[in-house]
C-alpha positions in Angstrom: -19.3 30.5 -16.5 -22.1 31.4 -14.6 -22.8 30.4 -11.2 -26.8 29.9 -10.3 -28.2 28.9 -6.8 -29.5 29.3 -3.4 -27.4 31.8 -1.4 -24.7 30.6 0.8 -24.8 29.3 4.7 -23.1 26.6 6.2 -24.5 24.3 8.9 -22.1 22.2 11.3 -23.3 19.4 13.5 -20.4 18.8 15.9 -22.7 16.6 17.8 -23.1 14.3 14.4 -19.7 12.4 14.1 -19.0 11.0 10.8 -15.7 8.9 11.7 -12.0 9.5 13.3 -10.3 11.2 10.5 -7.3 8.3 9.4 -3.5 9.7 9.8 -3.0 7.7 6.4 -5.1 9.5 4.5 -2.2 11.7 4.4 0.4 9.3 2.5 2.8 9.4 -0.1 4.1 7.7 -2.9 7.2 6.6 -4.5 8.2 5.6 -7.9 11.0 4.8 -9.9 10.0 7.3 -12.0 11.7 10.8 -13.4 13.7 12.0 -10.2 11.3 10.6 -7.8 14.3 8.1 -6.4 17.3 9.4 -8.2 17.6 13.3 -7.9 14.7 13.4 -5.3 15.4 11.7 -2.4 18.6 10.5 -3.1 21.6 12.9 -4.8 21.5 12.6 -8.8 24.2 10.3 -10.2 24.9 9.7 -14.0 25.3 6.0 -12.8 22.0 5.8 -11.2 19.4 8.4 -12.7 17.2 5.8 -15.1 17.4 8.5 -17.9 18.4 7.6 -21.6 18.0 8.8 -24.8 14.2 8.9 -25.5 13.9 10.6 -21.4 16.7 13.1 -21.2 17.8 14.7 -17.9 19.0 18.3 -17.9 23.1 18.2 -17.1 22.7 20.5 -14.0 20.7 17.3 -12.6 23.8 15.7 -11.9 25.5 18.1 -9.9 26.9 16.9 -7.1 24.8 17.3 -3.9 27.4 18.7 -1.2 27.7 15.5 1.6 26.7 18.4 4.0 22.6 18.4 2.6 22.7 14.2 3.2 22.4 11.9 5.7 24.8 9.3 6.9 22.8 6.7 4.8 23.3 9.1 1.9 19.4 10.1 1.8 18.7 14.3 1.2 17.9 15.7 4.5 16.0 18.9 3.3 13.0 16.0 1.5 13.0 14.2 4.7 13.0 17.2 6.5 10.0 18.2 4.7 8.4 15.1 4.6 8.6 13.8 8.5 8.4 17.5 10.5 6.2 19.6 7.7 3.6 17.1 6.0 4.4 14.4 8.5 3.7 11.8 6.2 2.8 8.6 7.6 3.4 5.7 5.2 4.7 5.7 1.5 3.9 3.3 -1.2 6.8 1.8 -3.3 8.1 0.6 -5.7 5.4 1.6 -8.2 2.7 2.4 -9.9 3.7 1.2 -13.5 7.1 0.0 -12.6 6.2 -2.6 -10.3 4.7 -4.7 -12.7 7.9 -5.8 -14.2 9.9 -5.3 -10.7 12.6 -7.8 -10.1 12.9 -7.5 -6.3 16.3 -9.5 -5.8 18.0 -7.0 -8.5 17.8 -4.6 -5.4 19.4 -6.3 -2.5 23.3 -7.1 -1.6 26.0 -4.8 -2.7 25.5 -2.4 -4.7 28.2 -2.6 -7.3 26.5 -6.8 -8.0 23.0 -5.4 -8.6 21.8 -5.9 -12.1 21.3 -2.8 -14.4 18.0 -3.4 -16.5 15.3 -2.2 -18.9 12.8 -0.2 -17.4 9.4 -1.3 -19.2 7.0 1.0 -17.7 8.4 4.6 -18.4 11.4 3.6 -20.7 14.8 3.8 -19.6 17.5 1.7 -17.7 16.5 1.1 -13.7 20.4 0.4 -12.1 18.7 -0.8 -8.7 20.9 0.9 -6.4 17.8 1.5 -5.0 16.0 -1.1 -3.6 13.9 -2.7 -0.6 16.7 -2.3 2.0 17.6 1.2 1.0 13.3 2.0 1.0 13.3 0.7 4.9 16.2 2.5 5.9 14.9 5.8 4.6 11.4 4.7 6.0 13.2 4.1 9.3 14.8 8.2 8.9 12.0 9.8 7.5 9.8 7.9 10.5 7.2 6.3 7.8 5.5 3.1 7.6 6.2 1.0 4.3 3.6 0.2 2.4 5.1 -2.0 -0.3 3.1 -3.8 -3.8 4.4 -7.0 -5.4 4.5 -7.7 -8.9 1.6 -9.2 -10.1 2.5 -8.8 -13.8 5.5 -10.7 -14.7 6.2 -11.8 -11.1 5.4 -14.9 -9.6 3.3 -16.1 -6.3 7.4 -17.6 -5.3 9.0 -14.3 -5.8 6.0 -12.7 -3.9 6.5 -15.1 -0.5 10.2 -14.6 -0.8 10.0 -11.2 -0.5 7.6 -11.2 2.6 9.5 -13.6 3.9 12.7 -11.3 3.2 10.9 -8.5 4.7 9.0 -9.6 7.6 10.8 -13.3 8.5 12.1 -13.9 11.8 12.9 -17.7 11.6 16.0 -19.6 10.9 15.1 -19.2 7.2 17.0 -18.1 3.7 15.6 -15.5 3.1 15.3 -14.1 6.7 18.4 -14.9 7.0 19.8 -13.1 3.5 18.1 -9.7 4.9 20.2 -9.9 7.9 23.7 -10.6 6.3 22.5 -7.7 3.6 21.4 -5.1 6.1 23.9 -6.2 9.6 20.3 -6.4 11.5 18.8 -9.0 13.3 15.3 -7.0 13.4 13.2 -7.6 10.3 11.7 -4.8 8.3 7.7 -5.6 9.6 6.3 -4.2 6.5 2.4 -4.5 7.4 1.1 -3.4 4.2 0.9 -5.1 1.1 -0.4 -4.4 -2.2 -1.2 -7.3 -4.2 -0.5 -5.5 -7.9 -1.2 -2.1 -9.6 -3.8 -1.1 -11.6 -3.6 -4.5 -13.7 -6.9 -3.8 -15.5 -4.9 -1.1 -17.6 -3.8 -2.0 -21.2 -0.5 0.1 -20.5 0.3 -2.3 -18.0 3.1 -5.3 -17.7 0.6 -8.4 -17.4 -2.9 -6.9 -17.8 -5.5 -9.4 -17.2 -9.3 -9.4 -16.6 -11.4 -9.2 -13.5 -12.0 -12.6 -13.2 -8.2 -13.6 -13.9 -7.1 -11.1 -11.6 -9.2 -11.6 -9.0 -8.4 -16.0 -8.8 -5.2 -14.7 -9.2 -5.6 -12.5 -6.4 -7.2 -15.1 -3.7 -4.8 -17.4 -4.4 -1.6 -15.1 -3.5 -3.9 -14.1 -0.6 -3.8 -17.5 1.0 -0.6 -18.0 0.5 0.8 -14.6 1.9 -1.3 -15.5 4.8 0.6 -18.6 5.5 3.8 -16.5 5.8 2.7 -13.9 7.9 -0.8 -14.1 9.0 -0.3 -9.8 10.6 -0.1 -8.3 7.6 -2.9 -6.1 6.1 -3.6 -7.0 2.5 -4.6 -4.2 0.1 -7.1 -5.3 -3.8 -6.0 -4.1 -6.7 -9.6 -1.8 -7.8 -9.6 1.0 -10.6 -11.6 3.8 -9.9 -14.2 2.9 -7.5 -17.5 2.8 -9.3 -16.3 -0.2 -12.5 -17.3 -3.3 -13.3 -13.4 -4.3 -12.1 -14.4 -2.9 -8.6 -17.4 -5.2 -8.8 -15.9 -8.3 -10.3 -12.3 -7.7 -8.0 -14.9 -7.1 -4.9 -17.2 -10.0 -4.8 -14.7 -12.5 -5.5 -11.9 -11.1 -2.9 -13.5 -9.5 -0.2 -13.3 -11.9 2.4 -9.3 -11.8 1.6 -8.2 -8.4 1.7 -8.4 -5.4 4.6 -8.9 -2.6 1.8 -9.9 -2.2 -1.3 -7.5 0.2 -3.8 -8.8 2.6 -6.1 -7.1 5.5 -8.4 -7.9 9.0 -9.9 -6.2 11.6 -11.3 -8.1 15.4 -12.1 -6.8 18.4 -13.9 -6.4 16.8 -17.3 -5.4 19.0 -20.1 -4.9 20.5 -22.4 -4.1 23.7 -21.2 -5.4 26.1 -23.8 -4.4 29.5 -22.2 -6.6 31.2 -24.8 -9.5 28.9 -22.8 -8.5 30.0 -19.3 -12.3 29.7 -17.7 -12.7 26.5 -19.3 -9.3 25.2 -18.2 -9.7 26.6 -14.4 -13.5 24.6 -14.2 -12.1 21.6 -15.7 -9.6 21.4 -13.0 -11.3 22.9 -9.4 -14.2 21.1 -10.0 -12.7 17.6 -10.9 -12.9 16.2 -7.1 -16.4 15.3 -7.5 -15.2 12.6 -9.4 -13.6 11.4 -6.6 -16.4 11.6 -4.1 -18.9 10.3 -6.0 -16.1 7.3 -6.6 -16.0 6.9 -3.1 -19.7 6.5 -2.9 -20.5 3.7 -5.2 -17.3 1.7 -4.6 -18.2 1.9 -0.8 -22.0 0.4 -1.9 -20.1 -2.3 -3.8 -18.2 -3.0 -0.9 -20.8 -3.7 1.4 -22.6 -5.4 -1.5 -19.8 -8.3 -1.7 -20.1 -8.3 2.6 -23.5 -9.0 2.4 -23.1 -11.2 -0.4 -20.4 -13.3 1.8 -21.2 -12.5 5.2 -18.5 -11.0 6.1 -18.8 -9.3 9.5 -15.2 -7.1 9.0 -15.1 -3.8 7.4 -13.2 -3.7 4.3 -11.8 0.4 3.2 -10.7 2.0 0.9 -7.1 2.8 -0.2 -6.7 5.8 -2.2 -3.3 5.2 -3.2 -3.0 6.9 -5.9 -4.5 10.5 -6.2 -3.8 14.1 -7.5 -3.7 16.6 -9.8 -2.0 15.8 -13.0 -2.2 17.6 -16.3 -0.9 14.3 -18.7 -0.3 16.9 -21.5 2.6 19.3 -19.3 3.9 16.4 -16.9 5.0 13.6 -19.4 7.2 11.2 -19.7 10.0 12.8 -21.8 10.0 15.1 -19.0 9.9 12.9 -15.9 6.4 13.7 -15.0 7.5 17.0 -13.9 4.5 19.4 -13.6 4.5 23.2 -12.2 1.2 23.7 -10.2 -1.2 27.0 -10.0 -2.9 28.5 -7.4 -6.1 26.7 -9.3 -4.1 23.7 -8.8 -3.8 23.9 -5.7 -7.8 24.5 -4.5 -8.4 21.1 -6.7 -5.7 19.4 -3.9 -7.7 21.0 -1.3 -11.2 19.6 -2.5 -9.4 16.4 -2.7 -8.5 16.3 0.6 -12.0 17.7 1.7 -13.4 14.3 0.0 -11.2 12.4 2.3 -12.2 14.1 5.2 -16.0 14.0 4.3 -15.2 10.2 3.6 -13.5 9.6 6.9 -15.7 6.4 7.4 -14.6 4.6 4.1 -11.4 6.0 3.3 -7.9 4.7 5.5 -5.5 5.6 3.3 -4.9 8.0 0.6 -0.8 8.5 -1.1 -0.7 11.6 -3.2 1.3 10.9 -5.8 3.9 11.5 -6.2 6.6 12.4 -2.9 9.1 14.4 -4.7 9.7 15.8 -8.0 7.1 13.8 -9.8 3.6 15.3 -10.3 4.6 16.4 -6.2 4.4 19.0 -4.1 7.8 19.5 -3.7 10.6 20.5 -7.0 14.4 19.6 -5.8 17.6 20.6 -7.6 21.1 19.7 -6.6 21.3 21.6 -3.8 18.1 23.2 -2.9 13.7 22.7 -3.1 11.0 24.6 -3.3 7.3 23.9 -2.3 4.9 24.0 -5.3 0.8 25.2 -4.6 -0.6 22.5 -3.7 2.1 21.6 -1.0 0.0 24.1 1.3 -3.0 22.5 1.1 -1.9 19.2 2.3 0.5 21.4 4.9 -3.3 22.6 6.6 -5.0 19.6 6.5 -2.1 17.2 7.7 -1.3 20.0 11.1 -5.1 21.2 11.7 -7.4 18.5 10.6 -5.4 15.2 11.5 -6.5 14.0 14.4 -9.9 15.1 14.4 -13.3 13.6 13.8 -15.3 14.5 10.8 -18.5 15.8 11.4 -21.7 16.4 9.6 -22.6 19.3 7.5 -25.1 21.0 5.4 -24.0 23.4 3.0 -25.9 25.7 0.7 -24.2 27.0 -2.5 -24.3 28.4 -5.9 -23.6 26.1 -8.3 -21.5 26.1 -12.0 -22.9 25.3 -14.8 -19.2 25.4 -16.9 -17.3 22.1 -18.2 -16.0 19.7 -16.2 -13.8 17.1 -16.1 -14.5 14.0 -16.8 -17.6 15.6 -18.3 -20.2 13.1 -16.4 -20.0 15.5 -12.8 -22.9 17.6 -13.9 -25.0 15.4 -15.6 -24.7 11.9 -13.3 -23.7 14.0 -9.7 -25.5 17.4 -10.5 -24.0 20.5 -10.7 -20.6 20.8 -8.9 -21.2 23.4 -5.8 -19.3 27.1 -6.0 -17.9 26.1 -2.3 -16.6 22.6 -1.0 -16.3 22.4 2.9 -15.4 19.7 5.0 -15.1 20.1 9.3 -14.0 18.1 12.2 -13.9 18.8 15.9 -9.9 18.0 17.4 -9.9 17.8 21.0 -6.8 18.6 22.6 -4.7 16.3 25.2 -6.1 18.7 28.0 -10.0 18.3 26.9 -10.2 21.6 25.1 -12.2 21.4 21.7 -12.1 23.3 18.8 -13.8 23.2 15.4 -11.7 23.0 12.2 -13.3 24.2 8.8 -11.6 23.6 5.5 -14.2 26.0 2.9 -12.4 26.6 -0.8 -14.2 28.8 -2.7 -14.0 27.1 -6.2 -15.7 30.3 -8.0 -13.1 32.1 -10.0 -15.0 35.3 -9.7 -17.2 35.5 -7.4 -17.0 36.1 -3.2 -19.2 35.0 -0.6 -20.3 35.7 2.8 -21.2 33.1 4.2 -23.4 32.3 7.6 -21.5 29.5 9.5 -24.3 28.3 12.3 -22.7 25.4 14.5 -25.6 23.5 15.9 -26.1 22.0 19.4 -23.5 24.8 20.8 -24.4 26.9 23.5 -21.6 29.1 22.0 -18.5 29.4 19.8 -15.5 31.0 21.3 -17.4 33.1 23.5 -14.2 34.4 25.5 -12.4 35.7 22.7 -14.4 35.5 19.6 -11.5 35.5 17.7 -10.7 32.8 14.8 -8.1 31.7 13.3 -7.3 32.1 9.4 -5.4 30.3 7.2 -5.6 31.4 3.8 -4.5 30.7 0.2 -5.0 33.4 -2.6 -3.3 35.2 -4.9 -5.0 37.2 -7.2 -3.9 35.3 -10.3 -5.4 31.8 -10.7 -2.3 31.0 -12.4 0.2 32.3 -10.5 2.9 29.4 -9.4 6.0 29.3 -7.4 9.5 28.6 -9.0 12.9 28.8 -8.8 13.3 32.8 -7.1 9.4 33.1 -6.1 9.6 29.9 -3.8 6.7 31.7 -1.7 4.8 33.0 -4.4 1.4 31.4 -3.5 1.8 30.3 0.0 -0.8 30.8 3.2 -1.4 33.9 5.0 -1.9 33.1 8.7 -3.8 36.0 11.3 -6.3 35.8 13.8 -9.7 37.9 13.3 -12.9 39.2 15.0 -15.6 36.7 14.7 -19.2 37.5 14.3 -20.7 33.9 13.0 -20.4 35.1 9.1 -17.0 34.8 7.2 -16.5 36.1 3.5 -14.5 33.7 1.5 -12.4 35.5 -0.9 -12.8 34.9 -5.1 -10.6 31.7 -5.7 -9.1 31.0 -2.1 -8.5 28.2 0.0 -9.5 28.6 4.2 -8.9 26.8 7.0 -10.6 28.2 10.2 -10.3 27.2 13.8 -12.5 28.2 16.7 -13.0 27.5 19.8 -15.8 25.5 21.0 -17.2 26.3 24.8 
């Protein structure tokens, strides 16, 4: 489609500091879904995998994993390795998603061969729950990741809810404190800080839906009482997407209970028409400003239910469920197994350019999922590879963490193709060609330097691009050198697979810089420079 608008040049006000960027906005998510659990972070067992009839698993699945490629608590090593020293992820969300709001908690603790095999009602399927809290905190404790765990507000009750804090986090003389430490052999409880109270319970697919204003009693009432068993924890609202009449409803009647507010969104909805390959690539680069202008509203409803309760603490925003997910290629029948593009991938880094931009709302966001399931990362047996839009999140988790998001001022063509959902153009405006976000990270010793994340969402098109820093007396004036990360490939469906692991991966050098950068057709760059 064509791209209109004023020519290109980028503005950066180190000076104008938006907000810390949060560590968390770089979480993760786990399910008991596909080979998320079994076949993803643990080895795949014909016993275990939640697989039946109506969700087949592929034999080769259930190769044994050699004990060599595990842990001593039986976890796979290359995920965690990938997890905790590549991406290092900082907290993961369990047990669901979908499958939480029918969760049995108790069915997952003691010995294994006592737990109760039952019917999973969320993605179809037996759950054997030989995977459970204990077995989430001791890979937690490996992988070096907070828990972040949600309690089953559909067919679960406010009892089952305190018992399992109380299992979790008790330190008294109590059952249930007690049970955890004859389970696990520890003294030391689990400290799980953050809670979710329930998932996405405005949904009609869900186990229990029920309406804002049940939800939300609901809600303050399991509040209070959570409270009373540990007063520490961090309570996280069930929202949907940001800008609803839920958010509104589920926000002035529960603000003054939770710490953040949860919202979800997926982009890159099918279906993929390859016959349709420019409509397809707009429908899913451009999706993000969704997201953002999500953010936006639900952040003015927010403050609106402050205002309306005077309430003096700032509530944020938990992202925890995000990504890019195509509902017609990663299903259920196949586990929710998707294989990303390169196109793919720049929609991940605009997502995480949101985050960034929204440093002052947004604590924490899980991509979802961890492993296997709609993830950046594809195990078999015995081996992984990392899909597109692992690289993305590899660049922003090492070069933007850490920083503080600054102000910019970008000019950019615009496209006037389809988007998805449909409403970007019309309600938002025009999506720009090129989504940017910066911070400025300064080093233990005091050095600075300036971090800019640019994708170049136009399929065809190139830019140069004037990048003017304001308020420095100079940029890297010893070496004037920068330093490139790039993604591109010249196919915007190119994808990496079993064989061509690296197929689309980032292309790292250091170059000349003058002040202008061209950003390549289609590409994803992360720049760092020095600031004197």
């Amino acid at each position: 489609m064509s791209n209109t608008g004023p020519k290109p040049v980028l503005d950066i006000f180190p000076s104008s500091p938006i907000a810390p960027v949060s560590p968390l906005i770089f979480s993760g998510f786990l399910e008991h879904l596909g080979r998320c659990i079994y076949g993803g972070i643990l080895p795949a067992s014909p016993s275990s995998f939640p697989y039946t009839s109506r969700n087949p698993c592929p034999k080769d699945h259930f190769v044994e994993t050699p004990k060599e490629l595990l842990t001593p608590e039986g976890f796979r090593k290359d995920v965690l390795e990938v997890l905790r020293d590549e991406l290092a992820v900082p907290l993961i969300r369990w047990p669901g998603g979908n499958y939480v709001s029918s969760y049995r908690w108790e069915d997952g603790i003691g010995p294994l061969e006592r737990r109760k095999r039952r019917p999973e009602l969320a993605w179809g399927g037996e759950e054997s729950n030989q995977f459970g809290t204990d077995e989430f905190i001791a890979w937690c404790r490996v992988a070096e990741i907070e828990p972040y765990i949600v309690v089953n507000m559909g067919t679960g009750t406010l009892e089952e809810a305190l018992h399992w804090i109380e299992y979790c986090n008790g330190t008294g003389d109590t059952y249930y404190a007690d049970l955890r430490r004859r389970n696990t052999g520890r003294d030391e409880p689990h400290n799980v800080k953050y809670w979710g109270l329930g998932n996405e319970v405005w949904g009609e697919w869900q186990v229990g839906q029920q309406t804002a204003v049940e939800y939300a009693a609901k809600a303050r009432q399991w509040a209070h009482a959570i409270r009373l068993v540990d007063p520490s924890i961090k309570l996280v609202g069930c929202g949907e997407s940001g800008p609803t009449d839920w958010d509104d409803v589920v926000l002035d009647r529960l603000v003054d209970k939770v710490d953040l507010h949860s919202i979800h969104l997926y982009t890159g909805f099918g279906p993929r028409d390859r016959s349709q390959t420019d409509r397809e690539y707009g429908r899913t680069v451009y999706g993000p400003d969704a997201a953002e202008y999500s953010i936006e509203i639900c952040k003015g409803l927010i403050n609106k239910a402050r205002l309306s309760k005077a309430i003096s603490k700032p509530i944020k925003i938990a992202f925890d469920e995000y990504g890019v997910w195509d509902e017609t290629v990663g299903t259920p029948q196949n586990g929710l197994e998707q294989f990303y593009t390169l196109a793919d991938a720049l929609a991940m880094a605009s997502w995480l350019n949101v985050f960034v931009r929204q440093a002052d709302v947004v604590e924490i966001a899980c991509v979802a999922q961890s492993v296997n399931v709609i993830s950046p990362l594809i195990v078999s047996p015995t081996n992984l590879f990392r899909q597109t839009i692992y690289w993305p999140l590899y660049l922003f988790s090492r070069y933007m963490r850490g920083g503080v998001s600054v102000r910019i001022a970008l000019s950019s063509p615009t496209y006037s193709g389809e988007t998805l959902p449909q409403w970007i153009s019309a309600i938002r405006g025009p999506p720009a060609d090129l989504d940017v976000s910066a911070v400025v990270y300064t080093s233990e010793s005091g050095a600075r330097s300036l971090r800019i994340a640019m994708v170049n969402r136009s399929e065809h098109r190139s830019y140069q691009v004037p990048v003017r820093v304001a308020f420095e007396d100079s940029v890297g004036s010893e070496t004037r050198q920068v330093q490139v990360h790039e993604l591109w490939h010249q196919d915007i469906k190119a994808h990496n697979g079993w064989g061509r692991e690296r197929e689309v991966s980032v292309k790292t050098r250091t170059a000349p810089w003058s002040g202008t950068w061209t950003f390549r057709e289609h590409s994803f760059t992360l720049l760092v420079l020095t600031l004197d």
